[in-house]
Residue, then its C-alpha position, 0 to 999 in steps of 0.5 A: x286476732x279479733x281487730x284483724x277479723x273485724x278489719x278484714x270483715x270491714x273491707x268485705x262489707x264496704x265492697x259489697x255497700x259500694x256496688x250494691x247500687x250500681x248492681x240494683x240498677x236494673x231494679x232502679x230503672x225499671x218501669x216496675x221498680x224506682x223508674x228513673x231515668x238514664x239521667x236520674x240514675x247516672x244523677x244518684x251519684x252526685x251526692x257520693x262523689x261530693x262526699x267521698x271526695x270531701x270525706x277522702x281529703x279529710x281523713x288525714x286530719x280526723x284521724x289526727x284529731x279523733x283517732x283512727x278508730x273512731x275514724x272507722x267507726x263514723x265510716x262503717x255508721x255511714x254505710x249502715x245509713x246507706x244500707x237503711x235509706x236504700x231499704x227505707x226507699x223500697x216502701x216510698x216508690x209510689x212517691x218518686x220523688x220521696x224515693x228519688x230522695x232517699x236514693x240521694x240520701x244514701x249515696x251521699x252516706x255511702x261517699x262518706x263511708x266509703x272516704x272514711x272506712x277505706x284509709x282507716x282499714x289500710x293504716x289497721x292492716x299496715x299496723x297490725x302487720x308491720x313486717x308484711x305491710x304489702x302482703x297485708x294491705x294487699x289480702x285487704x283489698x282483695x277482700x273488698x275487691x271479692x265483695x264488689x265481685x259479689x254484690x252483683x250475684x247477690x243481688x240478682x239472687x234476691x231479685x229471683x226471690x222477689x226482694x232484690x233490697x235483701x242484700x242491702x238489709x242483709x248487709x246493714x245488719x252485718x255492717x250494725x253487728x261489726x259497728x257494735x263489736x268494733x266499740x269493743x275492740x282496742x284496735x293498734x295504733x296507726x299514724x295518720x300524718x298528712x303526705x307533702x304535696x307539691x301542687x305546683x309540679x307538672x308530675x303532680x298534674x300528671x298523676x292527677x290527670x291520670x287518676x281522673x281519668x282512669x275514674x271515668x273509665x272504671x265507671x263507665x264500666x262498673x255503673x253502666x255495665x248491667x244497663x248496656x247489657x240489657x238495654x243495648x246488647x238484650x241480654x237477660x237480668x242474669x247474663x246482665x248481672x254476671x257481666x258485671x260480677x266478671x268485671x270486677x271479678x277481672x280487676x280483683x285476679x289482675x291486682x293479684x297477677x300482676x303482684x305475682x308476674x312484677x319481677x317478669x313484668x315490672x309495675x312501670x311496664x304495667x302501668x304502661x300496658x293496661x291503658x291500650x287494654x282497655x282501650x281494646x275492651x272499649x272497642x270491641x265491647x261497642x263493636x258486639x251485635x246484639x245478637x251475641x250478648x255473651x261476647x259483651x260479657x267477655x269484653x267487660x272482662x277484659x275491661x276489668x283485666x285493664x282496670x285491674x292494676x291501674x289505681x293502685x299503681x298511680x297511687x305507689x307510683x305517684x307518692x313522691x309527686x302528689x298525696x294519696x288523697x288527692x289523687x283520689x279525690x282525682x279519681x272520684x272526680x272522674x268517678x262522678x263524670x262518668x256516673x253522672x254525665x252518661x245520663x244526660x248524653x243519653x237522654x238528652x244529646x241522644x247518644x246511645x250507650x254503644x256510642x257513649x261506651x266506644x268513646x270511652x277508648x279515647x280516654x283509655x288512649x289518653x290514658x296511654x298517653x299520660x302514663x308514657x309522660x309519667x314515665x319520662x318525667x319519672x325516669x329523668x329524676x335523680x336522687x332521693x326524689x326519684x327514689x321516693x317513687x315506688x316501682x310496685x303494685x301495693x294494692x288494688x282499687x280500695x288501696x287509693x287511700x292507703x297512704x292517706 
């Protein structure tokens, strides 16, 4: 019972880590606060693609050299460093370029964390419930989909009371008491086998393709959101931060309703659906006026309703054609365009972010293309290897290394 609490524990925390930076941006671009630039900001996360990538690719094989739980444990370490050069960057604002640096440094221990915390806690969630593994990973990650949902509120709460780094402290000191208490735990076995992969294969391609698209435009969403909202639509720190909170919100209850709805609306036909979601989203959340800053808000919701089943179904779905981990290195790659290229579009081509967010529908329509090549790809397999490809929603975003 206790590795289930701190297991569980740990997928609210990495959710809360993960979107506490993207939730402080308007404290981190604001003339009164860190004053970064679109482009410094969207450049923050260079260091968390590279290494969540890199952390992503190599949990197979620490976790067969280490242990799993030892896995875990570097994972959550990280985090906890993340949390503390946030915080420690509050007391070097006066001296841009130390904070700028200390921004990168926690980012960077972020990717690591968030690379390594994630598939260590679904392999726990599957051993310790191995005859309801589906269910388990599932409560898994609705937990860290609840704490993305959080942070934002979080946030805007501390930034009411005149310290907006409460939550990052708040967090590193319930991240050091789990990281002290997990030392203690057994924890149950929990295989870490590398999947095949086949490189060379045109699903493998797809499926990649795939992810990293869908890394973009999560991203455009999850990062820019509270930017676009005050910066182009007006709207107030408030509205801003609830806009993001109803965006991941959105993805959470849409991992969880299409689970329920699969037998009326098969995973293939989701897999299918969501694309031209968002990419209505897109378009409408451009198409708002500044005047009527709540309709952008509903149009991140719908975003979010797109988003929501889109990264766990290329992962179930793809398992026969492509590993986890590089599908999710995939899908951190498109996490990095989006976060850092925004900027110099903005800054430097001079695009705004309303023209920047309704391009953002021609990746979602590429999006729509690629999951129908998918799946006349997958419906011309036969035999066991068509049957090694699921036809169900396991998991929500977090589950992108379930099986790695």
């Amino acid at each position: 019972m206790r590795e289930v609490v701190a297991v569980y524990a740990a997928g609210l925390l990495q959710g809360l880590a993960l979107v506490t930076f993207p939730a402080a941006s308007a404290v981190l671009t604001s003339p009164t606060g860190y004053a970064l630039s679109t482009a410094a900001y969207g450049a923050m996360f260079a260091p968390q693609t590279i290494m969540a990538v890199l952390a992503a690719l190599l949990a197979d094989r620490l976790g067969a050299r280490w242990g799993q739980k030892r896995v875990l444990l570097v994972g959550l370490a990280a985090n906890l460093a993340s949390m503390a050069l946030l915080v420690g960057s509050r007391f070097a604002m006066g001296a841009h370029a130390v904070a700028f640096a200390l921004l990168l440094g926690a980012t960077a221990f972020m990717g690591i964390g968030f690379g390594l915390t994630v598939p260590a806690i679904n392999r726990f969630a599957a051993a310790l419930f191995p005859r309801r593994v589906d269910v388990a990973v599932l409560a898994l990650n609705a937990l860290l989909g609840l704490g993305t949902a959080l942070a934002p509120v979080l946030i805007a709460l501390f930034v009411g009371l005149g310290a907006w780094w409460g939550l990052p402290l708040a967090v590193g000191v319930l991240l050091l008491a789990l990281l002290g208490w997990s030392l203690l735990l057994p924890f149950a076995a929990a295989g870490a086998g590398p999947e095949a992969r086949t490189a060379t294969s045109r699903l493998y391609w797809l499926f990649g393709a795939f992810a990293l698209c869908y890394g973009v435009v999560e991203t455009l969403n999850g990062n820019w959101a509270i930017l676009y909202m005050k910066g182009t639509l007006r709207a107030g720190a408030s509205l801003a931060a609830l806009t993001l909170t109803l965006f991941w919100a959105a993805a959470t209850a849409g991992r969880l309703l299409f689970a329920a709805v699969e037998r009326w609306l098969p995973a293939r036909r989701t897999f299918a659906l969501l694309p031209w979601v968002i990419a209505l989203a897109f378009v409408a959340t451009a198409l708002v006026p500044a005047s009527k800053p709540e309709l952008g808000t509903a149009a991140f919701g719908l975003a979010g309703l797109g988003c929501s089943a889109l990264l766990p179904l290329v992962i179930s779905l793809g398992r026969g054609a492509a590993s986890a981990g590089d599908l999710v290195a995939c899908y951190q790659l498109g996490y990095g365009i989006a976060a850092f290229g925004v900027g110099p579009l903005h800054d430097r081509a001079g695009l705004s972010l309303r023209v920047v967010i309704g391009g953002g529908a021609m990746i979602a329509l590429a999006l729509a293309a690629l999951s129908i090549a998918i799946g006349r790809s997958t419906s011309n397999q036969k035999g066991p290897r068509r049957e090694a490809i699921p036809n169900r929603i396991v998991s929500p975003r977090a589950t992108t290394t379930h099986a790695t």
